[in-house]
N, C-alpha and C positions, 0 to 999 in steps of 0.2 A: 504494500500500500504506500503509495506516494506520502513522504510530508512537507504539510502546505502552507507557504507561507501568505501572512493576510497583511494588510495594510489601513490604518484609518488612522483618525483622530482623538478619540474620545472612547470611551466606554459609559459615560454618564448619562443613565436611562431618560434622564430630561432635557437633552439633546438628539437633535434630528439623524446626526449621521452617529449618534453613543445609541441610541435604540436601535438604528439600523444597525451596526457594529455586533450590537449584543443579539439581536435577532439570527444574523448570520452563526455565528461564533458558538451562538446555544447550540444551533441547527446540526452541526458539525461535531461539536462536545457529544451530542446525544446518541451519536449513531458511532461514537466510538472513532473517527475520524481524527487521526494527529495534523497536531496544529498548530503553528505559533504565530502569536500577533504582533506587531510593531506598531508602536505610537511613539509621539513626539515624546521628546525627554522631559517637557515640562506638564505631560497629562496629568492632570489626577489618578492617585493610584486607585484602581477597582478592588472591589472583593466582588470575586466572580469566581467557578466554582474550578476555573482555568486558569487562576491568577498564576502560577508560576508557568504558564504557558506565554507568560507575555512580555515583552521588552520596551521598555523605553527609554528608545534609542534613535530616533527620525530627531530634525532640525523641523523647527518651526517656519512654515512657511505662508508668506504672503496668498491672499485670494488672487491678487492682482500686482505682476511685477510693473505695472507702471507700463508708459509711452518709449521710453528709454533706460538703458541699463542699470540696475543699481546695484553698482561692482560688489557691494557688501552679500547682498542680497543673492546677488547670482552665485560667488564662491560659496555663500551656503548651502544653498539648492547645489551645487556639484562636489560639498564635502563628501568623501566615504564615511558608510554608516557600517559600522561592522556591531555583528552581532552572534551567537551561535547556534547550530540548529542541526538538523540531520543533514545529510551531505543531497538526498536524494529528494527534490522538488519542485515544487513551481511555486510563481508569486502572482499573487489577486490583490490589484488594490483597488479596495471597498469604493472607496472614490474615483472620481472622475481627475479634475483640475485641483490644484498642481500637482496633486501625491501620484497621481498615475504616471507624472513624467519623468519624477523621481523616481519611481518604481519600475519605470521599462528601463533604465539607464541600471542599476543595481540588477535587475533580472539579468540585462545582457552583459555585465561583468561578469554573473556568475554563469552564464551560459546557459540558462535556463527558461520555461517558456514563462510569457507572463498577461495576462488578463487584468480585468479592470471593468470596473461596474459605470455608466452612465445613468444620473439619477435623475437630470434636468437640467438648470438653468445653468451650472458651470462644467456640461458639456460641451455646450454650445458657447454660451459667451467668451473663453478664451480664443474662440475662431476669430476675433473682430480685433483684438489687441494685438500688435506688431509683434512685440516679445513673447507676448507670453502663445502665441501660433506658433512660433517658432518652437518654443519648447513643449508645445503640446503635440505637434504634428508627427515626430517619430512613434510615441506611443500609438497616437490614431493609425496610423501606416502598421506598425511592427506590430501590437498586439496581437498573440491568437487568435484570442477572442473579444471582442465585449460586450458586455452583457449591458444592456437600454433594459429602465424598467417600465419603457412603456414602447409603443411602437410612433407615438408621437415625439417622443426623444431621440426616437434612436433615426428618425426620419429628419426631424431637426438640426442633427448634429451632421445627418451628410449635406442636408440642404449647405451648413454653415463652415465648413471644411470646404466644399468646393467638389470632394473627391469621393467616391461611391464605394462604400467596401461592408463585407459581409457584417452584419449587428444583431446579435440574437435578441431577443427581447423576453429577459426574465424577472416577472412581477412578482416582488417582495410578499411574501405571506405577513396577516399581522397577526400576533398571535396569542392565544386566547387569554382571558384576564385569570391573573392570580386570585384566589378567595382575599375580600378586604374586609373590615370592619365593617358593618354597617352606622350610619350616623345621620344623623342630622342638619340643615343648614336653618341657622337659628333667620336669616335674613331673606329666606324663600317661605313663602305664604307655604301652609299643608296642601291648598288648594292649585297651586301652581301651575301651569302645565310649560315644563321648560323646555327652552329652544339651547340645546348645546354648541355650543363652538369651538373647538380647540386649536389655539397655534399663535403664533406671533405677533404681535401686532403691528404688521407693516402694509405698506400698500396693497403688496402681489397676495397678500391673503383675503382680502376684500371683505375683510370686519365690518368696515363701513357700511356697507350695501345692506347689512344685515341690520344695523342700525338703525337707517334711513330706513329701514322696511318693519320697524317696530309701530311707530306711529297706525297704520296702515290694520296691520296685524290686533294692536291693542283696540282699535277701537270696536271691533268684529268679538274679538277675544280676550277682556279685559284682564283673565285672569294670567294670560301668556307673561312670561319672563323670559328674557335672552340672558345667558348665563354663557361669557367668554375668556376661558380658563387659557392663560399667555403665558409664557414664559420668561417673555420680555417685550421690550418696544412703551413706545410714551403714550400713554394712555388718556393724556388731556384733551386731546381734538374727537376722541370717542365719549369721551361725556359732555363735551359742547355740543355735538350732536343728539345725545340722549336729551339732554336739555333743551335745545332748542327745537327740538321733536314732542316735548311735554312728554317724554316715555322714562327721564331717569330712574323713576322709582320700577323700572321694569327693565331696565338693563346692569346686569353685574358683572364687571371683571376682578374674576380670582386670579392674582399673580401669585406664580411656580406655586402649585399645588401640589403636595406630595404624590406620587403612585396611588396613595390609600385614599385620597381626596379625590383625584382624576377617577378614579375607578369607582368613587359613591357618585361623581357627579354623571359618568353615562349610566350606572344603575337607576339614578331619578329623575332621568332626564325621559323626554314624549317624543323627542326629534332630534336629530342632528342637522347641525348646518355647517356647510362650510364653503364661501362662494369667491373661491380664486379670480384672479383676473391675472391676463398676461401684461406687463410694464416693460417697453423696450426689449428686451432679449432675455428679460426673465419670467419663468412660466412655472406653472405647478406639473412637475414632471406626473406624477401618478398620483398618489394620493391615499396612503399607507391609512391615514387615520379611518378614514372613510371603513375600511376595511375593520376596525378598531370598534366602532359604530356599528356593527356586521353582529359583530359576539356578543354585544347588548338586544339585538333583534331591534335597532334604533329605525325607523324608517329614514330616508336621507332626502334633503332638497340641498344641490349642489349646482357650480355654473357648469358650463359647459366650453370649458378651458382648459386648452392644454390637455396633457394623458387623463383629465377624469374620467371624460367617458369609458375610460376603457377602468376604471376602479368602481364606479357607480353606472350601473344599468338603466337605462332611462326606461320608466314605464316597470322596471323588473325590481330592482333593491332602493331604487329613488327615482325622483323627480331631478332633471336637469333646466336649467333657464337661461337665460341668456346672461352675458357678466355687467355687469355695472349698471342691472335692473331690480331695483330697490321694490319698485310696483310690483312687475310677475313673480318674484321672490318672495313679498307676499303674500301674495294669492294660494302660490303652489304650498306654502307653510302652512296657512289657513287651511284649503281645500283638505292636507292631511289632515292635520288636528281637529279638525269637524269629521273628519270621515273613520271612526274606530277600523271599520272591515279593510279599507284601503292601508293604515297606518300598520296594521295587525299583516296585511300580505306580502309589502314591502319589508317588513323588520325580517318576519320568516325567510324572505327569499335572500337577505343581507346574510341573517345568521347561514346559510346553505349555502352560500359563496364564500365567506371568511370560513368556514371548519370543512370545504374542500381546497383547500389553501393553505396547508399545513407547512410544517417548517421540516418534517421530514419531506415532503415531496419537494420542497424548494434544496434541501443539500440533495436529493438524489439525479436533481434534475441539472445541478451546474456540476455535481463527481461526473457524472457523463458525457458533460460539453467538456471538462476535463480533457477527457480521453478521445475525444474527435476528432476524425483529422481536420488541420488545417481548412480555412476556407480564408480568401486573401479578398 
């Protein structure tokens, strides 16, 4: 059996690429698969049940080298990162931009093949920077394989290269929730019926929309709550909105909510929402949480941006609308929450797509492109 070497950033579950990190790395732990991971030297150390499996030993590197060279910058990115491991391997890094470029450059030192996952927006967006194309374009060229976790990524990113080469496309399982505490939220009515959201608060997540779509919603549905659980980003121009909507007392943002709080708040929640928009060259590549909403039986009204379609089924596990429509957003939240039979077929058909989606079929489905031959 091959041992494999992994690449990312983080292992911290309330982080986007430390959940994805931990999702894979579970995947692989469970089915017995050797493995070791590399992160930067300055991660937080994890307690994961593979902790001595992992090294921190990568250099920190920029999202973005810049218009022109930053001689500091680039000697980093081309220091050797030595580390120790079985002699017999390949290397997958989890990331796209920059770690991918670093990690085809270390694979072909040590003569090894090497892969690399495409997740979305920093697939593509290094195609348009001078530098950082330059240093992204051997890995795109030379990898094996890579793996898009949607088929709008992995189309995106040839659009944005210029240069057409094979892209498997393998979607991220989310996967299923730990038992948590049951509790209480002293500042949600009993009577409530919550609108869930979870994720950043930045533009490309389109928080706002949902916002702007509470007015709307409350007056139909007085008793409805938007409840939007962030991890970060400034949250003052979303309660100027609440407020100048006459809905604050019906919109909540929970910041960094533990695992045991995120997992009471899709257990109490009546809906999920989450209504990306594409900004310049940044897009929501799939759309993991969605899937996350799946294991709650959550029905979902989402946009219709970027790889969601292809995470939310429109008509089957949710409702799709168009992006930066506050109005038919909703409607479509309305029409569920009035409708028990429709909210009740959509949760079911969500729960029956997230637990075919398991994380044992996602490791057995990349050990096989593994072993593939070549496609260039």
């Amino acid at each position: 059996m091959r041992h494999l070497l992994f690449i990312s950033t983080t292992l911290r579950p309330d982080s986007g690429y430390g959940s994805l990190t931990r999702n894979h790395c579970d995947a692989f732990y469970d089915k017995g698969v050797p493995f070791t991971l590399l992160l930067p030297h300055t991660a937080e150390r994890a307690i994961v049940p593979y902790a001595t499996q992992v090294r921190y030993v990568l250099p920190n590197l920029p999202l973005n080298f810049g218009a022109l060279p930053d001689l500091p910058k680039l000697r980093h990115f081309y220091a050797s990162v030595r580390w120790e491991c079985a002699a017999s391997t390949l290397m997958h890094s989890l990331l796209d931009f920059p770690y991918a470029a670093l990690g085809f450059r270390m694979a072909r030192t040590r003569r090894i093949p090497f892969f690399f996952s495409a997740l979305g927006t920093y697939s593509v967006a290094p195609f348009g920077r001078r530098i950082d194309r330059a240093l992204f374009m051997p890995a795109y060229r030379g990898a094996r394989r890579i793996f898009a976790i949607s088929d709008f990524t992995a189309e995106a990113m040839q659009a944005a290269a210029g240069e057409e080469r094979h892209i498997d496309t393998v979607r991220l399982p989310a996967p299923p929730p730990t038992p948590s505490v049951s509790r209480s939220f002293s500042w949600l009515p009993s009577s409530a019926r919550v609108i869930l959201s979870v994720g950043p608060l930045k533009e490309r997540k389109g928080m706002d929309v949902l916002v702007r779509a509470m007015p709307a919603i409350v007056r139909l549905l007085p008793d409805a709550h938007l409840v939007i659980a962030a991890a970060y980003g400034d949250e003052r121009p979303y309660r100027a909105l609440a407020e100048e909507g006459g809905v604050a007392g019906n919109v909540h943002i929970v910041r960094n909510p533990s695992a045991d709080e995120l997992g009471a708040l899709f257990a109490r929640a009546d809906l999920f929402s989450m209504t990306p928009r594409s900004v310049d060259s940044e897009f929501e590549g799939y759309g993991l949480v969605y899937g996350e909403a799946g294991w709650y039986r959550l029905p979902v009204v989402a946009s219709r941006s970027g790889g969601v379609p292809e995470a939310v089924l429109d008509g089957e596990t949710g409702i799709l609308v168009p992006e930066n429509d506050p109005c038919v957003t909703a409607q479509a939240i309305i029409s569920v929450l009035r409708d028990e039979r429709l909210a009740r077929r959509l949760g079911d058909a969500g729960y029956a797509h997230a637990s075919r989606r398991t994380t044992a079929r996602y490791a057995e489905e990349l050990l096989a492109l593994y072993e593939a031959p070549y496609q260039p």
